[in-house]
N, CA, C and O of each residue as an XYZ file, in Angstrom:
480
protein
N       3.940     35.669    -36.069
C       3.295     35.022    -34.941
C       3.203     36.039    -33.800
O       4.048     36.932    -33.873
N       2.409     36.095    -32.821
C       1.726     37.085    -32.143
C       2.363     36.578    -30.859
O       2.854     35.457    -30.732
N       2.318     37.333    -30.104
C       3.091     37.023    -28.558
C       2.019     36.297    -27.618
O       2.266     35.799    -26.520
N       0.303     36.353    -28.515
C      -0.423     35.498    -27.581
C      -0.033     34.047    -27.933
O       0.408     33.200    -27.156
N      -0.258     33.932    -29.142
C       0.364     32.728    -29.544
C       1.600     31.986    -29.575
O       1.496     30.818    -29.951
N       2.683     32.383    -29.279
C       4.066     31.994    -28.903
C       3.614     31.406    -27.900
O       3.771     30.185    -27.901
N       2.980     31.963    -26.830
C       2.935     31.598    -25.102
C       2.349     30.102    -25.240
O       2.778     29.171    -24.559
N       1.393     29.982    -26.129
C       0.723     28.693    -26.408
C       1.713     28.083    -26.876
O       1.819     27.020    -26.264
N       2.865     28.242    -27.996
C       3.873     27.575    -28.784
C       4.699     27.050    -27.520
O       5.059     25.873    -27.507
N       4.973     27.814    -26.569
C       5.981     27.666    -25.049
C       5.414     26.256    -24.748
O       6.039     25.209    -24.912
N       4.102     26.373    -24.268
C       3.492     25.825    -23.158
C       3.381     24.040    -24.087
O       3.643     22.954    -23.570
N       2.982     24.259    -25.328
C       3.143     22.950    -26.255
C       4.562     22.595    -26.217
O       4.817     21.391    -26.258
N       5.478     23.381    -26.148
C       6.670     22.564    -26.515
C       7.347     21.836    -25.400
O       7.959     20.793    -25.629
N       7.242     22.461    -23.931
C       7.002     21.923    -22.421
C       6.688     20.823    -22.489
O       7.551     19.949    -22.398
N       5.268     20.486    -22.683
C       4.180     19.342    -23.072
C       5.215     18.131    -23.865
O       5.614     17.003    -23.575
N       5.313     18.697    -24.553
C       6.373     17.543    -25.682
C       7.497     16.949    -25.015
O       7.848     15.774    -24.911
N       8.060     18.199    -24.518
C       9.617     17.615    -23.519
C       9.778     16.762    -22.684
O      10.779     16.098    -22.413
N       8.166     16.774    -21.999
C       7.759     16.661    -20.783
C       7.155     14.842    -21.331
O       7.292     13.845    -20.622
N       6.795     14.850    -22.112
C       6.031     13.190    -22.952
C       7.375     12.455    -23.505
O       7.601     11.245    -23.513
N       8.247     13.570    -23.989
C       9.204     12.870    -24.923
C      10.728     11.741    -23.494
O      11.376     10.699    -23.604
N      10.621     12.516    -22.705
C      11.088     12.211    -21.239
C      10.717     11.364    -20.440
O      11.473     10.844    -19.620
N       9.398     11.080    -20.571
C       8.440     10.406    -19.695
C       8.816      8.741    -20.464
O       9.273      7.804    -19.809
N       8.551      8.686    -21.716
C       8.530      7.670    -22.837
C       9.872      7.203    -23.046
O       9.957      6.016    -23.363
N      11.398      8.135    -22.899
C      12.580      8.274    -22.690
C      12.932      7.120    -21.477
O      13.489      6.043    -21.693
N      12.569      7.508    -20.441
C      12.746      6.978    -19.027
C      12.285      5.637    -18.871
O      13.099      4.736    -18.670
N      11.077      5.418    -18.943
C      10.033      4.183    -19.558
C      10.973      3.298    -20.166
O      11.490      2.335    -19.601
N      11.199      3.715    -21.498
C      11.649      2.510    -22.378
C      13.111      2.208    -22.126
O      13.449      1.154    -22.666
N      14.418      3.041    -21.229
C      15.362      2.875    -20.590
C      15.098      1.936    -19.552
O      15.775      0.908    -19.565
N      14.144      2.104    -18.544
C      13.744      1.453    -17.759
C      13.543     -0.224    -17.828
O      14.035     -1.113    -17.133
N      12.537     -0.272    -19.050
C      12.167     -1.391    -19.933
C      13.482     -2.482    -20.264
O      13.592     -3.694    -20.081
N      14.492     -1.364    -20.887
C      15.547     -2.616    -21.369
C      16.953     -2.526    -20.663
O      18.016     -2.815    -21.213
N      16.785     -2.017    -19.176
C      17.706     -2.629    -18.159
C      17.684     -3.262    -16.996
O      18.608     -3.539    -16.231
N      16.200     -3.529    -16.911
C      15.420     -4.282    -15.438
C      15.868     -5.729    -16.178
O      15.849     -6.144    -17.337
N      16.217     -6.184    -15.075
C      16.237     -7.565    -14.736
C      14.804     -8.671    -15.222
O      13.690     -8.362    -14.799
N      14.942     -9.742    -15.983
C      14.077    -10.319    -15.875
C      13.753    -11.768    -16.010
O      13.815    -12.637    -16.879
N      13.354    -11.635    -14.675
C      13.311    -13.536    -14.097
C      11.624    -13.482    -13.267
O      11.298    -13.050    -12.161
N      10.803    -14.137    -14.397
C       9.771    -14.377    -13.919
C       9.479    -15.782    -13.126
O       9.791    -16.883    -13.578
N       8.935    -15.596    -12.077
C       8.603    -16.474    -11.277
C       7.041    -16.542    -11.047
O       6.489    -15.453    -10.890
N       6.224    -17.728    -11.006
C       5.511    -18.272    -10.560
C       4.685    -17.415     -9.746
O       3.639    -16.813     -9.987
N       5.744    -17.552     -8.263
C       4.933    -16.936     -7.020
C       4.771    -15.578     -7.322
O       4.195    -15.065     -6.363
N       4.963    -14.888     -8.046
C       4.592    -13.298     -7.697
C       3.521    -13.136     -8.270
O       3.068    -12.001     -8.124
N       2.623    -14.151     -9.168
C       1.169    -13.795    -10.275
C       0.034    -14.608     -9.332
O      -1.065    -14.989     -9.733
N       0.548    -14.767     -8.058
C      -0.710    -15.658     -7.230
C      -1.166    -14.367     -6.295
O      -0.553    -13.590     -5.563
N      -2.792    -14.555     -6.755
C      -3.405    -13.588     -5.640
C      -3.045    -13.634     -4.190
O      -3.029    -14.705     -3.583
N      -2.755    -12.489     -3.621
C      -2.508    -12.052     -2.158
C      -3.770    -10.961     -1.683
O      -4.118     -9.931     -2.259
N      -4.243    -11.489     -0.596
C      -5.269    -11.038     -0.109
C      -5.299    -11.007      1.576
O      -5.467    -12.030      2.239
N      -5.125     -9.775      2.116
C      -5.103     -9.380      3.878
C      -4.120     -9.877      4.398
O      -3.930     -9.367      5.502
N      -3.175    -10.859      4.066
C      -2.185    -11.783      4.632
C      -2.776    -13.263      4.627
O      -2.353    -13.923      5.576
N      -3.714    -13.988      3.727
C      -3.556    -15.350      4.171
C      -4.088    -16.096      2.273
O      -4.918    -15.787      1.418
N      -3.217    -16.957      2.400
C      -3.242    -17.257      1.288
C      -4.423    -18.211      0.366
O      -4.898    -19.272      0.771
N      -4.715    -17.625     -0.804
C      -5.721    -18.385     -1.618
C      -6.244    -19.259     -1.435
O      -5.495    -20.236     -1.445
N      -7.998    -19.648     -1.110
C      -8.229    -21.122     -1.033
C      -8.888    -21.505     -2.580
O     -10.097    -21.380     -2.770
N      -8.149    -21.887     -3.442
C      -9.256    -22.238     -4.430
C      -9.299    -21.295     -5.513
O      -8.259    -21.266     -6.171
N     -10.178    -20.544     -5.868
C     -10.604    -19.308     -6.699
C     -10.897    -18.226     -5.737
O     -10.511    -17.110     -6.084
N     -11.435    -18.314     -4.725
C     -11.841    -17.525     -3.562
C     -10.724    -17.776     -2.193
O     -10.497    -18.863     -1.661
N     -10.195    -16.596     -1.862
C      -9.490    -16.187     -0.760
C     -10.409    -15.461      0.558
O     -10.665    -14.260      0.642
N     -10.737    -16.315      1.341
C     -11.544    -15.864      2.655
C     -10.981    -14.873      3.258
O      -9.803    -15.186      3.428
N     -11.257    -13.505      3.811
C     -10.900    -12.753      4.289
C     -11.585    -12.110      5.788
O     -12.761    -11.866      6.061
N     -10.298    -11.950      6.628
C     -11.227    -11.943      8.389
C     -12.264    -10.820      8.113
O     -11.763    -10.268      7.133
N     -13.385    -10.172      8.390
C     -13.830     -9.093      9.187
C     -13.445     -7.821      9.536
O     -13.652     -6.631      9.295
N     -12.730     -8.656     10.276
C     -11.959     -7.300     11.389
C     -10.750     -6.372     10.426
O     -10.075     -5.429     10.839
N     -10.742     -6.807      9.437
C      -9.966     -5.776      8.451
C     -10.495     -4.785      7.716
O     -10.052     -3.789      7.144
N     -11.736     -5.379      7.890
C     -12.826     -4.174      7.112
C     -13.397     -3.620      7.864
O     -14.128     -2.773      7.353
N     -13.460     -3.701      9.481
C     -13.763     -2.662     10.220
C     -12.886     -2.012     10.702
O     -13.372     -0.961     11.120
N     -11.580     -2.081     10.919
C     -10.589     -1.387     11.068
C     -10.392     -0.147     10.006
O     -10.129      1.026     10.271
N     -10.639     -0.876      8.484
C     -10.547      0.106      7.683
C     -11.519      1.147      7.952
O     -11.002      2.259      8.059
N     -12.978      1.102      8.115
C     -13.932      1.941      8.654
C     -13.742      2.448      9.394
O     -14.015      3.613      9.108
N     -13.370      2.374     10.404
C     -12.909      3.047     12.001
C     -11.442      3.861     11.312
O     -10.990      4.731     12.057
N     -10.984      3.735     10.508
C     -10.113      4.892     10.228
C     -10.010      5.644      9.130
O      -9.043      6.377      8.922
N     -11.148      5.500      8.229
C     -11.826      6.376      7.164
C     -12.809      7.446      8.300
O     -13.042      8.632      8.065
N     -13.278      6.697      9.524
C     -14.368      7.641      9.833
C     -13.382      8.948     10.721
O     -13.762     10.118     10.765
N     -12.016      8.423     11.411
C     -11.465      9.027     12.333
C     -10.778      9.643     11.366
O     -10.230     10.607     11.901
N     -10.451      9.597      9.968
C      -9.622     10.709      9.038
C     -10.709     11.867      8.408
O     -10.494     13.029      8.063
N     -11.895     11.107      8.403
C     -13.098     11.975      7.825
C     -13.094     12.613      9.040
O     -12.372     13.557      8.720
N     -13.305     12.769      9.966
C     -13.206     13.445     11.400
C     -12.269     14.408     11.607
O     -12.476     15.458     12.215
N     -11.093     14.023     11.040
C      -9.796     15.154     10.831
C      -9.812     16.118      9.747
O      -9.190     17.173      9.619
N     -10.684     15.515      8.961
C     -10.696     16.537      7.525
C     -11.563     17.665      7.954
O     -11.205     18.787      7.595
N     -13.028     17.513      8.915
C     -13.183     18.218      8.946
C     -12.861     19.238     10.240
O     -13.061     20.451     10.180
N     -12.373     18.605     11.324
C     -11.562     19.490     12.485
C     -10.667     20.464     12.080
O     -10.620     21.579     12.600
N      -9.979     20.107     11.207
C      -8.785     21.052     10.785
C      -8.992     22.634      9.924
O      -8.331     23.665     10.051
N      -9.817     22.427      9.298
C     -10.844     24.135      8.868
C     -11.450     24.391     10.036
O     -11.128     25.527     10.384
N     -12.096     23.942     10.728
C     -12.825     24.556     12.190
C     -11.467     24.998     12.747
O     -11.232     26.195     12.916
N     -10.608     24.083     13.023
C      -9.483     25.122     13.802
C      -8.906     26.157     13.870
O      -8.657     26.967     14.763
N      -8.611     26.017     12.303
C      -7.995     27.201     11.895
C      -8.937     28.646     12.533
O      -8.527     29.710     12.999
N     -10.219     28.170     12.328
C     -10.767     29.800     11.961
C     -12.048     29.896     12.603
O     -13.102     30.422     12.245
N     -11.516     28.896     14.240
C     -12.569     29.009     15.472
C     -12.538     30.437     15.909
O     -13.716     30.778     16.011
N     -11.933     31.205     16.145
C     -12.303     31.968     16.668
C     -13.650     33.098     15.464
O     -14.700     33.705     15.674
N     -13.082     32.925     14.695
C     -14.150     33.650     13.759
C     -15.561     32.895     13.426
O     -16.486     33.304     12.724
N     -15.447     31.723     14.113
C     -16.967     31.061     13.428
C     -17.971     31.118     14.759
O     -19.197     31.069     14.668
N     -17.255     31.225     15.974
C     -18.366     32.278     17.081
C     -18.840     30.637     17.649
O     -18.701     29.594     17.010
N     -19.333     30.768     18.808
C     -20.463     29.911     19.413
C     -20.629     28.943     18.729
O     -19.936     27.939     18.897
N     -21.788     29.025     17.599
C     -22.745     27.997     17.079
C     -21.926     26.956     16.856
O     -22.221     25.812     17.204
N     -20.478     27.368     16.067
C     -19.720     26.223     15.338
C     -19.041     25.505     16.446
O     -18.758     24.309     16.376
N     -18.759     26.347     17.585
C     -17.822     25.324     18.615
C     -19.199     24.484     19.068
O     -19.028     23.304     19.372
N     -20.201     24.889     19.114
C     -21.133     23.899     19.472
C     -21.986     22.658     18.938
O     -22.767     21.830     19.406
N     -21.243     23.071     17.337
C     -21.612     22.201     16.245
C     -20.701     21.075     16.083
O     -20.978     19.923     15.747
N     -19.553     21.595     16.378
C     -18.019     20.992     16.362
C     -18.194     19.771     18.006
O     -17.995     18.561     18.119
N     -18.539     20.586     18.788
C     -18.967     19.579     20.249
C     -19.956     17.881     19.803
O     -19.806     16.659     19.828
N     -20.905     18.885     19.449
C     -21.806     17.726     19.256
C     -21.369     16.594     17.984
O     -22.019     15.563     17.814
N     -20.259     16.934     17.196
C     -20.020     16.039     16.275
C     -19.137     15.045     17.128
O     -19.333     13.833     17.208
N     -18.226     15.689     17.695
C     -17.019     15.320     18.192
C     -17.454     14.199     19.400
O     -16.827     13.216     19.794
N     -18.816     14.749     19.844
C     -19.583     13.229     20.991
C     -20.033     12.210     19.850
O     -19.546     11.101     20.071
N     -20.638     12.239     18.956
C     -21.231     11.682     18.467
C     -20.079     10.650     17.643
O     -20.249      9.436     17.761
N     -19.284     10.995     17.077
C     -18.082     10.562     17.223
C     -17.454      9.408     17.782
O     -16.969      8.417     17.237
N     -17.584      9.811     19.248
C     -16.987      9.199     20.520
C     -18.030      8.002     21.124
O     -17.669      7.030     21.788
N     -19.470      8.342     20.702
C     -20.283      7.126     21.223
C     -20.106      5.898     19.950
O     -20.041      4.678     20.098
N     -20.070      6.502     18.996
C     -19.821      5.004     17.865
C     -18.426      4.586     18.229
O     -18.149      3.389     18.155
N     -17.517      5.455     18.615
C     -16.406      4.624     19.159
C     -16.782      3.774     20.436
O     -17.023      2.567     20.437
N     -16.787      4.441     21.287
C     -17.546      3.753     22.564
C     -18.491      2.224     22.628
O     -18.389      1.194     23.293
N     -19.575      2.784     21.400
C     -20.387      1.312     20.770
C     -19.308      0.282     20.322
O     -19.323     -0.870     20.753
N     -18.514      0.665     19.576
C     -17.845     -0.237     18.874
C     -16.741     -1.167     19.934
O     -16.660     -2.395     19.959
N     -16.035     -0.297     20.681
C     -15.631     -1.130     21.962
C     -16.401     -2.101     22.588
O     -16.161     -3.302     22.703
N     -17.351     -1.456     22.979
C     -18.423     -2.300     23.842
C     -18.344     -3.727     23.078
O     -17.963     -4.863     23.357
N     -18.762     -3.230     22.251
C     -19.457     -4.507     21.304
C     -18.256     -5.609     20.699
O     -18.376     -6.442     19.801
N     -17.102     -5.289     21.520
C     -15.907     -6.198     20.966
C     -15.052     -6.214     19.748
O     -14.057     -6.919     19.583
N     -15.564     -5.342     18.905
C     -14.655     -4.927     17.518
C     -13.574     -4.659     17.391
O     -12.901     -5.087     16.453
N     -13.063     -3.774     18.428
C     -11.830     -3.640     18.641
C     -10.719     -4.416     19.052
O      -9.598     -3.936     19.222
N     -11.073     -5.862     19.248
C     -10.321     -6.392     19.977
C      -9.918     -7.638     19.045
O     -10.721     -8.491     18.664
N      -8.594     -7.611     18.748
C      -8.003     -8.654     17.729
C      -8.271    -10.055     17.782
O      -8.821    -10.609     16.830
N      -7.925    -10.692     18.830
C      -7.685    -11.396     19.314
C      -9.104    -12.401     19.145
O      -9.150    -13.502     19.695
């Protein structure tokens, strides 16, 4: 057997250790948990308010909250490479970076206005 092929023999036998452990843990797991099934834990839960029927009504304002902080993390994903390596991206980008960063701030701004933000 060739020393390219051993490295492959290594890396398979890892693989194995690594499944045989996984399946090990699992089925240990399996036959020392506790088990007392109850009722309440197989009933749909939805935003905090409980099931009407087949359909669970859900407020609004949870799904714009979620939006308003997908858009403000999408906002961070991309601030954080501009930071790093503002000084090397010159002018255009701090001015590219400006105009995102308003644009930004008026859909926040809209969204205040317009009462979204407000729980209550």
């Amino acid at each position: 057997m060739t020393e390219y092929y051993r490295q492959y023999l290594a890396v398979a036998v890892l693989i194995g250790a690594a499944l045989v452990m996984v399946g090990g843990m699992l089925g240990l797991g399996s036959l020392i948990r506790p088990r007392r099934p109850q009722p309440q834990k197989y009933i749909t839960y939805e935003a905090g308010s409980d099931p009407v029927g087949t359909f669970g009504q859900s407020n609004v304002r949870y799904y714009v909250y979620a939006l308003l902080f997908v858009m403000f993390d999408v906002e961070a994903v991309f601030i954080f490479p501009w930071a790093v390596r503002v000084e090397e991206l010159g002018v255009q980008a701090l001015v590219s970076m400006i105009v995102f960063i308003v644009l930004l701030a008026l859909g926040l701004v809209y969204a205040w206005r317009k009462g979204v933000l407000r729980w209550a």
